[in-house]
C-alpha positions, 0 to 999 in steps of 0.5 A: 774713136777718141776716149772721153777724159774720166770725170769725178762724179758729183755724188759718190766721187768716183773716177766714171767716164762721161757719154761720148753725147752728153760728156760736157754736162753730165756730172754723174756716173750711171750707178743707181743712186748717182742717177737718184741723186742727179734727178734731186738735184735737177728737179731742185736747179727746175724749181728754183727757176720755176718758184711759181709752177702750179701754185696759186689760188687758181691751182689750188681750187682746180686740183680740189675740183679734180679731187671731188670729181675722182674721190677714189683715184687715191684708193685705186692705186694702193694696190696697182697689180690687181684691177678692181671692178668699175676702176676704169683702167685701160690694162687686162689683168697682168695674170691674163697677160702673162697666161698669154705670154706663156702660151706664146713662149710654148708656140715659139719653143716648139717651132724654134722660129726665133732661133731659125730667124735669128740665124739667117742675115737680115737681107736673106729673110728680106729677100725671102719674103720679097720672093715669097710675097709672105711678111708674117714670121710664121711663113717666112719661117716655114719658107726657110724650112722648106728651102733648108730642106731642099738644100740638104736634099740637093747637096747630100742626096745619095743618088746613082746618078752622079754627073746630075741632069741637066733637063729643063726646069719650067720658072714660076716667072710670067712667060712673054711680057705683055705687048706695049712693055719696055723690055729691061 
């Protein structure tokens, strides 16, 4: 991959290396106050082209229509973590929310699921869940488990008998296929 030529930013003149997707027209660098300063300076570039936008005679007697209807919209949003009753929102209390969370976080703590999902490849659990028939984490988890065991089981297992036998197993695959099928 070719490295971008550093750019000056516009706002603190710093040497930045642009986005390889935007490098022809970005003029600031990623520092938070560039970012500000580049939001101003787009919305005023927005504005000289738009001098017109929501203004008006027309504007003007709808957003006053809008007021009369919610007279209390200003009000609401003073104090936006904690929900006042009949306000309407669509959101339960942040509190429940992260009461929640925390219930969830002890769940996945116990059981380590993330770290034992996170720790297999992604075609490994894909494939487990296509044998398996079972999507939820939960299951797939606790699939892992059970083979992890039967690995280890296999592997170190202090048995006498040392060569192993080599007796038949019954499959969980269907027996003969059903007449009329194709075989593969």
């Amino acid at each position: 991959m070719k490295l971008l030529r550093k750019k000056k930013c516009c706002h603190c003149g710093c040497l930045y290396r642009p986005d390889c997707r935007n490098h022809k027209k970005q003029r600031y660098c990623t520092k938070p106050e560039c970012r500000k300063a580049s939001k101003t300076e787009s919305q005023r570039k927005w504005l000289q082209k738009n001098p017109d936008w929501f203004r008006g005679f027309e504007n003007v007697i709808r957003t006053q229509q809008w007021r009369k209807e919610h007279p209390d919209y200003s009000k609401r949003r003073q104090n936006k973590f904690t929900l006042q009753e009949n306000s309407g929102a669509l959101q339960d209390l942040l509190i429940e929310k992260d009461k929640e969370k925390q219930g969830l976080k002890q769940h996945l703590e116990t059981s380590a699921l993330q770290d034992l999902l996170l720790a297999q490849p992604t075609v490994l659990i894909g494939l487990i869940a296509h044998l398996t028939g079972c999507a939820l984490q939960e299951d797939i988890a606790s699939n892992i488990a059970s083979m992890l065991k039967l690995g280890k089981d296999i592997l170190y297992s202090s048995s006498s008998n040392q060569g192993g036998s080599y007796e038949t197993k019954t499959t969980h695959l269907p027996g003969e296929s059903p007449p009329g099928s194709k075989a593969i």
